[in-house]
C-alpha positions in Angstrom: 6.4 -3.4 -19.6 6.3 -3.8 -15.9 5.7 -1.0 -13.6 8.2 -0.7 -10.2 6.2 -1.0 -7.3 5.3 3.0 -6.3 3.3 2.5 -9.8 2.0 -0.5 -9.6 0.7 0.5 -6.0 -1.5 3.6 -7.6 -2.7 0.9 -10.8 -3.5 -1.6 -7.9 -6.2 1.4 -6.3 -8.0 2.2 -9.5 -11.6 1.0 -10.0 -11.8 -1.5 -12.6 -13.3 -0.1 -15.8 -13.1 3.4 -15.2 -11.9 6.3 -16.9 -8.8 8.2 -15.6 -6.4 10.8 -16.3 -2.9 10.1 -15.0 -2.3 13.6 -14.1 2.0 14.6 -14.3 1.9 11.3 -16.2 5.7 11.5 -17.0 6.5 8.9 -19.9 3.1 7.1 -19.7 3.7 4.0 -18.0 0.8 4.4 -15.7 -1.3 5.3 -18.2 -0.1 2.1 -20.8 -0.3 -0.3 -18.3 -3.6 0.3 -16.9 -5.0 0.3 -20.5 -3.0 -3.0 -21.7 -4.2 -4.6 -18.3 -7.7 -3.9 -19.2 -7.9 -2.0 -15.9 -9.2 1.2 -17.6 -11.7 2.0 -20.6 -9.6 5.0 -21.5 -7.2 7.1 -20.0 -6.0 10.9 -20.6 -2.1 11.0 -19.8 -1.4 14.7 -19.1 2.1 16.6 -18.5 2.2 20.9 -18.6 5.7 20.2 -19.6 6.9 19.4 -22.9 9.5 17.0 -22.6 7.4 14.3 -20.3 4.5 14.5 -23.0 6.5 13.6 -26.1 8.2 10.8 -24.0 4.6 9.8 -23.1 3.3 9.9 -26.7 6.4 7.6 -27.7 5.3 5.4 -25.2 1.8 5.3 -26.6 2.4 5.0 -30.1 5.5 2.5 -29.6 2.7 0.3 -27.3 0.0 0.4 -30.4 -2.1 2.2 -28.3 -4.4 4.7 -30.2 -5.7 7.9 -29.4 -9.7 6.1 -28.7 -7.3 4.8 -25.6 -5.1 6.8 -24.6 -5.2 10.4 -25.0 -2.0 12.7 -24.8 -2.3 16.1 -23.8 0.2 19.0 -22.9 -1.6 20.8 -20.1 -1.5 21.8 -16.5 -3.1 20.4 -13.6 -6.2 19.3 -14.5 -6.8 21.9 -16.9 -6.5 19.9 -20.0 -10.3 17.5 -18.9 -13.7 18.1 -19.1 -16.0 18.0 -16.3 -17.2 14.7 -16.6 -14.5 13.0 -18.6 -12.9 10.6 -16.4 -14.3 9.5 -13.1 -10.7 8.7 -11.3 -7.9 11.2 -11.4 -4.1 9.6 -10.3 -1.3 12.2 -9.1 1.8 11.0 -8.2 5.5 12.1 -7.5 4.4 15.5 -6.4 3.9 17.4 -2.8 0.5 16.9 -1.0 0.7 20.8 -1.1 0.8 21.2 -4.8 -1.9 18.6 -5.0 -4.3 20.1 -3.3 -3.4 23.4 -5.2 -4.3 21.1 -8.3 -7.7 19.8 -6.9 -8.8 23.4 -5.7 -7.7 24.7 -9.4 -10.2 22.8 -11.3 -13.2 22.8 -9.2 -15.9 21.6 -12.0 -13.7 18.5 -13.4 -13.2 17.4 -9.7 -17.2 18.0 -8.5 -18.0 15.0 -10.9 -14.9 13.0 -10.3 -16.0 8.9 -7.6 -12.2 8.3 -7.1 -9.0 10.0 -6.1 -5.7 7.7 -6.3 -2.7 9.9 -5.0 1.2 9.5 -3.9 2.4 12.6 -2.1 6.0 12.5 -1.9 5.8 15.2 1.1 2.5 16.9 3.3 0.6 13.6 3.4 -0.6 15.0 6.7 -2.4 18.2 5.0 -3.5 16.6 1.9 -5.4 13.9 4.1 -6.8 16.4 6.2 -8.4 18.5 2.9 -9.9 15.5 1.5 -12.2 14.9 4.7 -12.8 19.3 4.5 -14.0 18.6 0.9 -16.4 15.6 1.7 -14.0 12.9 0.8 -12.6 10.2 2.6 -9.6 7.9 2.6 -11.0 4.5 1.5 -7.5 2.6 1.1 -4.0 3.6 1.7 -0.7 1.3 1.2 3.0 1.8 1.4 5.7 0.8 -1.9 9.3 0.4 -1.0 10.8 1.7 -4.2 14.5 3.1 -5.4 15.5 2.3 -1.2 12.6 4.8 -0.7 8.7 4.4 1.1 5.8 5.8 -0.7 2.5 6.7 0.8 -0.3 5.8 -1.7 -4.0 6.9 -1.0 -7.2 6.1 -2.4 -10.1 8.5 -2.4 -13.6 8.3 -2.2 -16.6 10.4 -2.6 -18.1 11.0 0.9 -18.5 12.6 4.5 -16.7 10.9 7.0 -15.0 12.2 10.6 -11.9 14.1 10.5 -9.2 11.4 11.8 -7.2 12.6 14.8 -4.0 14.8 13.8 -1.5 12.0 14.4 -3.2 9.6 12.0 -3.7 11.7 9.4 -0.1 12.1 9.9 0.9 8.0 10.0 -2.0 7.4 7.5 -5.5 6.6 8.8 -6.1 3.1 7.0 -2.6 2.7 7.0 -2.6 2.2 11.0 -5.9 0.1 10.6 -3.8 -2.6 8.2 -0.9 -2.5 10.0 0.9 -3.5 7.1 4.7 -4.8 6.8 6.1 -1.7 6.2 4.0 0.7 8.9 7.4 0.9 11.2 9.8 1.9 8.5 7.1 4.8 7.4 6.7 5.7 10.9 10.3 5.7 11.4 10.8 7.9 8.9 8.3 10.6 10.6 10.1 10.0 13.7 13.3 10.9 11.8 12.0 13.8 10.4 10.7 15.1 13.6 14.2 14.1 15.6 16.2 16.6 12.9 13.5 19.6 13.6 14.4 18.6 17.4 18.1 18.8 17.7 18.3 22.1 15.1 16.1 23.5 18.6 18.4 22.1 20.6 21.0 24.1 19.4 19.4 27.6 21.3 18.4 28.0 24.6 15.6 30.6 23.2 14.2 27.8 21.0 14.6 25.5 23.6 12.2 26.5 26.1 9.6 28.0 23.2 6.3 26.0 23.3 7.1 24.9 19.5 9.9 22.5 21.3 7.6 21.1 23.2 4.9 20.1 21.3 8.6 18.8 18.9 9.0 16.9 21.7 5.5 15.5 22.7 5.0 14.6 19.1 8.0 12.5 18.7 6.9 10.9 22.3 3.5 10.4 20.4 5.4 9.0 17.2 7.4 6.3 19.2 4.4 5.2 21.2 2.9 4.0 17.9 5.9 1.3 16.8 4.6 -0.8 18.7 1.3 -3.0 18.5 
């Protein structure tokens, strides 16, 4: 079974050895591959919706992979662990706002989690910017073109670190250090984003000369300033 590349991105950040729960696991890949590659001792594959966890326990059992190994549960969030249980928690293929709802719901399992391995498919910007609130920090970060689409993939360590400036925690703070092959494409997506919000202003005066506009404007000034290096 071979993972596309917005997987294989999150199996590439998790510690060797270590126990995780692939949180919104969806049919299991993650969770089978990062067993059968001997990346992880044992790993919880969780879903709070029904469908996703029987496809994930076909997976499983169809990969000979017992329950000692991989452990299907129907539960949400991290509500379905035990403080203590695994020591690395991925989330993937959900907003960076729901995330952080997830992390803040289960205070006690996250208190004794050493890793964090996350894809936010929107709010990258606000997820960073809890992590370093909550005495984390942003250890790695890379970028997987998948499906004609760019993923933003952070790893997460234990530890207190300064808050990056807003703009990086926007672009990606280790992502701007690396400077990797894709950083333009990612960025040019903000700068997309940011050039829609501009010209639905543009459309009334009133909005036009608000003070919203102008920081629109600044920002997207800011943005282009950083394609080049």
């Amino acid at each position: 079974m071979k993972l596309g590349d917005r997987l294989q991105a999150l199996a590439d950040f998790v510690p060797q050895g270590s126990r995780v729960a692939d949180i919104g696991t969806d049919h299991g890949y993650l969770a089978v591959e990062l067993v059968k590659s001997g990346k992880a001792k044992f790993v919880v594959a969780s879903d709070k919706n029904a469908g996703p966890y029987e496809a994930a326990v076909r997976t499983v059992r169809e990969n000979g992979l017992t329950d000692e190994r991989i452990s299907v549960r129907l539960g949400d969030g991290l509500k379905s662990l035990k403080p203590g249980e695994v020591d690395t928690v991925c989330i993937a293929g959900m907003g960076g706002t729901l995330m952080v709802e997830i992390l803040e719901g289960s205070p006690e399992v996250v208190e004794k989690l050493e890793s964090l391995v996350l894809q936010p498919q929107s709010a990258a910007a606000d997820l960073r910017r809890w992590l370093y609130r909550k005495r984390w920090y942003i250890e790695d970060e890379s970028l997987a073109l998948d499906d004609s689409r760019i993923y933003e993939i952070i790893k997460a360590k234990r530890g207190r670190r300064k808050m990056p400036e807003p703009l990086l925690l926007e672009i990606g703070p280790v992502l701007w250090q690396k400077k990797p092959p894709l950083l333009r494409h990612h960025i040019e997506a903000l700068l997309f984003q940011e050039r829609r919000v501009a010209a639905g202003m543009e459309k009334s005066e009133a909005a036009k000369k608000s003070k919203k506009y102008q920081a629109v404007i600044r920002h997207i000034k800011e943005l282009g300033e950083h394609l080049s290096w």
